[in-house]
C-alpha positions as CSV (number, residue, x, y, z in Angstrom):
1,X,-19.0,-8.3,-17.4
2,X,-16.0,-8.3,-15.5
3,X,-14.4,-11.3,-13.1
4,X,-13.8,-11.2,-9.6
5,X,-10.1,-11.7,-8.7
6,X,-9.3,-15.3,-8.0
7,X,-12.2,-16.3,-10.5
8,X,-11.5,-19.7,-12.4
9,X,-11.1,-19.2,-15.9
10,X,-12.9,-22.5,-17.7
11,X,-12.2,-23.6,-21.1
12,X,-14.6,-24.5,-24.3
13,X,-13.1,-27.8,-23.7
14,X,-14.9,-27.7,-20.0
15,X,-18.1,-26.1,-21.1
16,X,-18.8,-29.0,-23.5
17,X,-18.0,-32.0,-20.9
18,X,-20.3,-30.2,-18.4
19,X,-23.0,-30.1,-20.8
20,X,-22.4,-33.9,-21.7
21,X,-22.7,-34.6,-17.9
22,X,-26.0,-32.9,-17.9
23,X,-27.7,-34.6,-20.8
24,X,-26.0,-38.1,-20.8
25,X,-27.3,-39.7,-17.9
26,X,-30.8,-39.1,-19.3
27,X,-30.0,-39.4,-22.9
28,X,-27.6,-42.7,-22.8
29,X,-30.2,-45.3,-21.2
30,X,-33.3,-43.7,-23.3
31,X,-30.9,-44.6,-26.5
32,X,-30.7,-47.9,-24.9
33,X,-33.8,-48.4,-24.9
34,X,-35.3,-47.3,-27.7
35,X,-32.5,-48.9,-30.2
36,X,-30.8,-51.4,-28.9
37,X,-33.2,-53.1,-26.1
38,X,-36.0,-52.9,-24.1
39,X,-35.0,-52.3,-20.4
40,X,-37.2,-51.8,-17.5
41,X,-37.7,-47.5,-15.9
42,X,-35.6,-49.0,-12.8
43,X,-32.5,-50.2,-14.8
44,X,-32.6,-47.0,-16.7
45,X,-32.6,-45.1,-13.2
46,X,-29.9,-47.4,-11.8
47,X,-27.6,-46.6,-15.4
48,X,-28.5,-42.7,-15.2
49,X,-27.3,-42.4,-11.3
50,X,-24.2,-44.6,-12.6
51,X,-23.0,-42.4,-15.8
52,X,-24.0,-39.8,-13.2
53,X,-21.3,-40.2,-10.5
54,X,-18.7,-41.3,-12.9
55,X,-19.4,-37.6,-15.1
56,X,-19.2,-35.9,-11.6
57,X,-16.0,-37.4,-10.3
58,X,-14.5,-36.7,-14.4
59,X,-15.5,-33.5,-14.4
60,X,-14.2,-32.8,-10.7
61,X,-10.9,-34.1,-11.7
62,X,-10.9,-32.1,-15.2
63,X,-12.2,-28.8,-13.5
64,X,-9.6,-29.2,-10.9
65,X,-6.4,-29.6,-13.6
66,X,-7.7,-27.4,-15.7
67,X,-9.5,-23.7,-14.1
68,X,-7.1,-21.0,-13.9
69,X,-7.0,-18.1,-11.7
70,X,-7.3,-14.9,-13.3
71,X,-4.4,-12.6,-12.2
């Protein structure tokens, strides 16, 4: 498969913090919960929204340094 000109180039680096972003605002409060304390399905939604924006606005600023344009 070949890129489009002007098509970012992203690194492994990238990959892996996206797929953190995905899985840690679901993951992070049901660890929470099951090992540490009990905590009620609105506090968990209030924490997931939370690590939510703060992994968007990260990954914005680290996809935004980082992509390169192909040549």
């Amino acid at each position: 498969m070949k890129r489009k000109p002007g098509e970012p180039i992203y690194l492994g680096g990238q990959m892996l913090a996206l797929g953190l972003a995905v899985v840690c605002p679901v993951a992070l409060p049901q660890l929470y919960h099951a090992l540490i304390s009990p905590i009620s399905f609105e506090m968990r939604v209030v924490a997931g929204l939370g690590i939510a924006v703060v992994s968007g606005i990260l990954l914005y600023r680290l996809f935004a340094a980082g992509a390169r344009n192909e040549p």
